[in-house]
LOZALO-572815 format. One record per residue (C-alpha): residue number from 1; chain; x, y, z. Coordinates in nm, 3 decimals, padded with zeros to 5 digits. Example, Ala and Ser with C-alpha at 12.3 -4.5 7.8 and 13.67 -1.06 7.14 Angstrom:
2
SITE    nr   kette         X         Y         Z
SITE     1       A    01.230   -00.450    00.780
SITE     2       A    01.367   -00.106    00.714
This chain:
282
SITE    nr   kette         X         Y         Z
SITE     1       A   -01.154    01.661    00.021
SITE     2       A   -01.012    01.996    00.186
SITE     3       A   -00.681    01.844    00.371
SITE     4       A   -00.766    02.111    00.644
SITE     5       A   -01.110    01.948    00.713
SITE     6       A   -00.889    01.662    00.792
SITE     7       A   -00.583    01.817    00.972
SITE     8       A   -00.895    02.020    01.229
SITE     9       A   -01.036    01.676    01.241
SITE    10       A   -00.734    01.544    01.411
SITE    11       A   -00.633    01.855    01.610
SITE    12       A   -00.952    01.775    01.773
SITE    13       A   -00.931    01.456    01.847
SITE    14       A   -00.566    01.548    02.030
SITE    15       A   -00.735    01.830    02.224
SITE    16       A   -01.069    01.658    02.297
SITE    17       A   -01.184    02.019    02.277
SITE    18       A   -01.340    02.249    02.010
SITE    19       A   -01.215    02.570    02.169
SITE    20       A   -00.845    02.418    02.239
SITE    21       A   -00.875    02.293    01.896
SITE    22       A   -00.917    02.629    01.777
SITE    23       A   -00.708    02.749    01.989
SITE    24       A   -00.386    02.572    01.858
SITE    25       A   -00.497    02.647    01.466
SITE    26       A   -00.543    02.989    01.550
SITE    27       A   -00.910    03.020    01.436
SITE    28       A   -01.214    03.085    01.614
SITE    29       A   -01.461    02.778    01.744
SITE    30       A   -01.755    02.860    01.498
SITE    31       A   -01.455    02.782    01.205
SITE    32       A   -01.396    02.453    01.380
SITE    33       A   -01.732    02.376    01.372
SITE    34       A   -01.802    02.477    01.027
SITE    35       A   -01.475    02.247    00.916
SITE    36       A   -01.611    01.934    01.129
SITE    37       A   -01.970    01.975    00.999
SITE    38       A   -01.819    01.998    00.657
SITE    39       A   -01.624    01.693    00.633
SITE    40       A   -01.950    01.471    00.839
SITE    41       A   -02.161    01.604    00.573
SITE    42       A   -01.872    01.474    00.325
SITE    43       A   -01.863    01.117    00.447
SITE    44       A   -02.188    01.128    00.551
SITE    45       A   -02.140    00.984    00.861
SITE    46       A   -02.115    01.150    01.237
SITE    47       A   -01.724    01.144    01.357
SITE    48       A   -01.763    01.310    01.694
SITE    49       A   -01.993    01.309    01.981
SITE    50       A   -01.972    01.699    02.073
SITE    51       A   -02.085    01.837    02.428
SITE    52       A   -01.963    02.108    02.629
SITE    53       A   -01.707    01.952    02.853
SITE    54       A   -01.507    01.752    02.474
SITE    55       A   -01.559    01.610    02.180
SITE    56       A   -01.493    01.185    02.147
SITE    57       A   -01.501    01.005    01.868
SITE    58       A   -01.810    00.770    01.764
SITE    59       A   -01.710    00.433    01.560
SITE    60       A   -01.706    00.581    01.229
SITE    61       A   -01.434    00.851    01.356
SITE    62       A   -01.254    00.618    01.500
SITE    63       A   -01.247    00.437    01.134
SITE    64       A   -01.186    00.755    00.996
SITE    65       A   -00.865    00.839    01.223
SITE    66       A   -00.569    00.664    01.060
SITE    67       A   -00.730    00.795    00.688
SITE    68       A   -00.683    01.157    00.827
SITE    69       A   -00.309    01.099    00.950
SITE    70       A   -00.222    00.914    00.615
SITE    71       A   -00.390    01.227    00.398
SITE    72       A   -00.183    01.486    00.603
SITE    73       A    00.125    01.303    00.671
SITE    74       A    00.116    01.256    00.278
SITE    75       A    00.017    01.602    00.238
SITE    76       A    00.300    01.735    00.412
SITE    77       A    00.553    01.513    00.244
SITE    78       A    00.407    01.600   -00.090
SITE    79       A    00.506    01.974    00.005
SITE    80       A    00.814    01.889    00.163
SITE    81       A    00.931    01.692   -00.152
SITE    82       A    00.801    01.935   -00.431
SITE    83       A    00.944    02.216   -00.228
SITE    84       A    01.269    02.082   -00.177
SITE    85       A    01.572    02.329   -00.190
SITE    86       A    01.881    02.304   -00.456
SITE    87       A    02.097    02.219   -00.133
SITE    88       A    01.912    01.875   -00.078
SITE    89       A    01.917    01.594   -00.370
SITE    90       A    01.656    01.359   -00.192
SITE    91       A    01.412    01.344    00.105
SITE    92       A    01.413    01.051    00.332
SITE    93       A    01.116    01.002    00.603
SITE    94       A    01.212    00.765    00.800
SITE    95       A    00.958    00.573    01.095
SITE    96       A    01.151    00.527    01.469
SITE    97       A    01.032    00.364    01.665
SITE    98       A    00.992    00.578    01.960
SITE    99       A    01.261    00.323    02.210
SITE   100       A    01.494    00.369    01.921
SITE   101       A    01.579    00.750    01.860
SITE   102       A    01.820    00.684    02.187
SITE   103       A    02.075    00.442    02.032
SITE   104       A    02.002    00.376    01.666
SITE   105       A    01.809    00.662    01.571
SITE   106       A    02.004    00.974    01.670
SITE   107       A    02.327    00.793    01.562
SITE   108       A    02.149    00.733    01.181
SITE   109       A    02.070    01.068    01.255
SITE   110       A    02.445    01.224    01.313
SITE   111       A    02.572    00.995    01.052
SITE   112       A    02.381    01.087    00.815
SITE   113       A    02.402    01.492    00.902
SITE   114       A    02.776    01.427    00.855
SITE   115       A    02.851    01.214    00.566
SITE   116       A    02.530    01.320    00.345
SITE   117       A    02.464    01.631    00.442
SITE   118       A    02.262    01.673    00.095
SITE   119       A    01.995    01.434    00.158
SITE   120       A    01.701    01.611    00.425
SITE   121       A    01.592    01.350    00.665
SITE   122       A    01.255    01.321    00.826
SITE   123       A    01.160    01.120    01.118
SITE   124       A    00.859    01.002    01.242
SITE   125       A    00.792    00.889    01.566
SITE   126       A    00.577    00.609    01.697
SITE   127       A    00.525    00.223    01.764
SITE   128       A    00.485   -00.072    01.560
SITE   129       A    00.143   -00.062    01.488
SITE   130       A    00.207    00.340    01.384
SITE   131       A    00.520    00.217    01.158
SITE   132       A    00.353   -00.083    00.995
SITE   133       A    00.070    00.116    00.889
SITE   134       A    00.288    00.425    00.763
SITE   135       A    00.502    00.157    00.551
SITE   136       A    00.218   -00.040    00.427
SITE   137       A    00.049    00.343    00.288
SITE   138       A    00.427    00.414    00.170
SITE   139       A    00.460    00.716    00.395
SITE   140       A    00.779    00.592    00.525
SITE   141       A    01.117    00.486    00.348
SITE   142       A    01.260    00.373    00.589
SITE   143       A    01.169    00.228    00.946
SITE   144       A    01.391    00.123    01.231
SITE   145       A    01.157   -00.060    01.437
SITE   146       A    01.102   -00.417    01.660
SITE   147       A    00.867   -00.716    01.566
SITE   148       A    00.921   -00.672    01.207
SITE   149       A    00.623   -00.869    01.053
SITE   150       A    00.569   -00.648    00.701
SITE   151       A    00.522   -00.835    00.440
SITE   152       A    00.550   -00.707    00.017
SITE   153       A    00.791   -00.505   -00.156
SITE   154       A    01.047   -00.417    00.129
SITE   155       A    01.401   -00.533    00.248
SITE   156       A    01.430   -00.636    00.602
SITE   157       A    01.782   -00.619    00.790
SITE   158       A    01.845   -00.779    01.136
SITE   159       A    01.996   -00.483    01.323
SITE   160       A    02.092   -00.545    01.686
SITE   161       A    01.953   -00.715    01.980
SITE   162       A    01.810   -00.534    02.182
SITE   163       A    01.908   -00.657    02.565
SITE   164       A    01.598   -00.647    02.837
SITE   165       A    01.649   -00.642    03.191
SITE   166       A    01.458   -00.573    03.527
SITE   167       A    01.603   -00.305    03.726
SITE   168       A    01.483   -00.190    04.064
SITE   169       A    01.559    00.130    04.251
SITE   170       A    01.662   -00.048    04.542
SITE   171       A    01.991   -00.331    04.529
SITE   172       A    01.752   -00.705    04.583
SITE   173       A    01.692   -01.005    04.441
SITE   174       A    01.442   -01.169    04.271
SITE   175       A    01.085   -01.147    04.459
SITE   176       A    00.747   -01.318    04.393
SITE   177       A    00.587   -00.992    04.345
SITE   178       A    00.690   -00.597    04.388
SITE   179       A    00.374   -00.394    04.495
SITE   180       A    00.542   -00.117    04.321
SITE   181       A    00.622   -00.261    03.995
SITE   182       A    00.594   -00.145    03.649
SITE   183       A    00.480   -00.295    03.336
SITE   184       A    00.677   -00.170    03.064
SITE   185       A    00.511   -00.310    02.710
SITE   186       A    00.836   -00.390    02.476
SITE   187       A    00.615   -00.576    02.225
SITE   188       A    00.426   -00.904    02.151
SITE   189       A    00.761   -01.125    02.182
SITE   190       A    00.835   -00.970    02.521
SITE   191       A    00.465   -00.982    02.645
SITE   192       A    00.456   -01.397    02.572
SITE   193       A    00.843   -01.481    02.732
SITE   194       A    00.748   -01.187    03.036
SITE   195       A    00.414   -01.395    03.102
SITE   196       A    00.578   -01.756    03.067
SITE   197       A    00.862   -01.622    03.323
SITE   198       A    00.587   -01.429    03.586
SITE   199       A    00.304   -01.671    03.545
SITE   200       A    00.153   -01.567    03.884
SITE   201       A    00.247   -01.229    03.818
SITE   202       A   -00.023   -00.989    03.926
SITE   203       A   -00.194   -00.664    03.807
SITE   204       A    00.079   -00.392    03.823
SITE   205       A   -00.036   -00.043    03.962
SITE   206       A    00.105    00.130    03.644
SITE   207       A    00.159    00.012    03.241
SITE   208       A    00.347    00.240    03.039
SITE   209       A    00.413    00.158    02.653
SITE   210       A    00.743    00.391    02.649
SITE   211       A    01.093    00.312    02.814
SITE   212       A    01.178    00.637    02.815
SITE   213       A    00.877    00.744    03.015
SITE   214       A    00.901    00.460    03.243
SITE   215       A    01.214    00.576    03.327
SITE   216       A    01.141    00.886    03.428
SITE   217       A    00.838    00.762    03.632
SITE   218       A    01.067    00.460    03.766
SITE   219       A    01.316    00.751    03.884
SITE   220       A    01.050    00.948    04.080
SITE   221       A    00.838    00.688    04.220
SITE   222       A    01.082    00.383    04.275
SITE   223       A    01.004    00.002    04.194
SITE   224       A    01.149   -00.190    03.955
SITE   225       A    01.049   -00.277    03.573
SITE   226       A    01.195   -00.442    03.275
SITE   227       A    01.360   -00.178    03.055
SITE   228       A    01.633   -00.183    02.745
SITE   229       A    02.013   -00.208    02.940
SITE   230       A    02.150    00.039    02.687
SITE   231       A    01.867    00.306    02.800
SITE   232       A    01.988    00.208    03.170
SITE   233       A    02.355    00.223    03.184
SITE   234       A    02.410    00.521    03.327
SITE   235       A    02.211    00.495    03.594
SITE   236       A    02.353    00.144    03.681
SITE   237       A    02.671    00.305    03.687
SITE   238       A    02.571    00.603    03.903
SITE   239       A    02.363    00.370    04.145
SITE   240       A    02.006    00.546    04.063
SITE   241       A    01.903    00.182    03.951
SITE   242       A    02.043   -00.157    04.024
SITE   243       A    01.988   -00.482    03.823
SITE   244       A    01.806   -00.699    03.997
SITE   245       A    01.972   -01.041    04.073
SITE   246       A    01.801   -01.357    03.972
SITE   247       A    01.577   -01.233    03.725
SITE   248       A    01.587   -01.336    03.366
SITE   249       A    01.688   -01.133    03.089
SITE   250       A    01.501   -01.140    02.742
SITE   251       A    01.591   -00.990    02.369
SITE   252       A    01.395   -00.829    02.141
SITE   253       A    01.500   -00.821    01.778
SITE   254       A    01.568   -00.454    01.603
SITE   255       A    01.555   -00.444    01.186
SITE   256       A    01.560   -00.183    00.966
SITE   257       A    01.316   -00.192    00.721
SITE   258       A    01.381   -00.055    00.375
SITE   259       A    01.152   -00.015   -00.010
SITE   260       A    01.323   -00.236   -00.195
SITE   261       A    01.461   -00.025   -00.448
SITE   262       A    01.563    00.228   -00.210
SITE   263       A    01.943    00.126   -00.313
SITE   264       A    01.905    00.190   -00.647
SITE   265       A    01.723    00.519   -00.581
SITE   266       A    01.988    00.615   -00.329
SITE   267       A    02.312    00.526   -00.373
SITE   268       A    02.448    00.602   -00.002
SITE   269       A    02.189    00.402    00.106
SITE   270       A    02.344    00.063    00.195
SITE   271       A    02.693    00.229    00.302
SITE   272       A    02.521    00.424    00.561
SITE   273       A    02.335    00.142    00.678
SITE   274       A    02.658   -00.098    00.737
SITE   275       A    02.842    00.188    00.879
SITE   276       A    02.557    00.196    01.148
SITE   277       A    02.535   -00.132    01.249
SITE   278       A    02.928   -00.144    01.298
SITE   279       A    02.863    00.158    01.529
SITE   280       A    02.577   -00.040    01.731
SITE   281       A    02.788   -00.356    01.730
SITE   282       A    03.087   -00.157    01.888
């Protein structure tokens, strides 16, 4: 199969659009049309319900999806690797979860830039069911990530603890129930001890599955949500956002998830990993 059938494929599921589709590839409609057509008549099955105002996806393209990011995530690895320039000795691609490149991430990151700067690092963004799947197809080495439930050939290190609290734009207490407040999803451990805590909790106006983007909306709309204290401390300190009294706190385990021969492979490997979580432990 063409890899470009694929890569329009998913260009037009982001767009929901034909013509914006094109647009971003830098080809004309009819081209898009001709690629999509091309790759139905391949798997013989109909991936998108076209009409003038989008394009969604029927069941079978929905199937299809995560077999069209593996094939050009791997594509693009493939020509990262083989293409690989005498200053690098190795590529790592690494999955982050996307609550992570704040803290862990971007100091793996600056670590890495500075004591390796011969191994080329590639990051991936995206959440646990994204990070599972990319390590289960081997598109990942490496994976910082929460809820760590892989199973098979890889090495799984506790990292840190990550610290939950609910913070509030306005200095309060605990309340039976803030019209304004925000669900923040921080994974499947946090959704069963958040509902055993707020049992009569009720529908919140907005669910976001990012803390970063829940900050910003927290920030211009006010309320209050649960969100990582290490993401927050700033703007505790600045009095944006204050902690709000009487409220439980809850933990969510970080790991770093590893092939298991990616020691032998790479040497720096487990030195870079200790020397990060002395960093996040001081």
């Amino acid at each position: 199969m063409n890899v470009t059938f694929a890569q329009t494929f998913l260009e037009v599921v982001k767009m929901g659009n034909l013509n914006r589709a094109a647009g971003r590839l830098n080809v004309t409609e009819s081209t898009v049309t001709t690629r999509i057509n091309a790759l139905e008549n391949l798997l013989g099955q109909k991936l998108l319900i076209r009409s003038r105002t989008g394009a969604e996806l029927t069941a079978a393209g929905f199937k299809f999806l995560r077999y069209a990011e593996i094939m050009t995530q791997a594509w693009g690895q493939a020509r990262q690797e083989l293409s690989l320039s005498k200053e690098f000795k190795s590529v790592c691609n690494v999955g982050c979860h996307f609550d992570l490149w704040q803290g862990a991430g971007r100091a793996w990151a600056d670590q890495m830039r500075r004591d390796h700067p011969d191994v080329a690092l590639s990051f991936w963004a995206g959440d646990v069911e994204d990070i599972e799947r990319w390590l289960a197809s081997g598109l990942v080495d490496v994976a910082l990530m929460f809820d760590a439930a892989v199973t098979g050939g890889w090495h799984v290190q506790h990292l840190f603890d990550d610290r939950l609290i609910q913070v509030s734009t306005e200095a309060r207490g605990l309340v039976d129930w803030d019209p304004n407040y925000i669900y923040v999803d921080l994974g499947a451990e946090f959704r069963r001890l958040h509902a055993e805590a707020f049992s009569v909790a009720r529908t919140p106006q907005m669910t976001l599955s990012s803390s970063r983007w829940a900050i910003d909306y927290l920030l211009d709309w006010g309320g209050s949500c649960y969100l990582p204290a290490r993401m927050v401390e700033d703007h505790l300190a600045d009095g944006r956002l204050y902690q709000v009294e009487g409220t439980p706190e809850f933990f969510r385990k970080t790991y770093l998830v590893a092939r298991r021969d990616v020691s032998e492979e790479w040497p720096w490997f487990q030195p870079s990993f200790a020397a990060l979580k002395a960093k996040l432990a001081g």
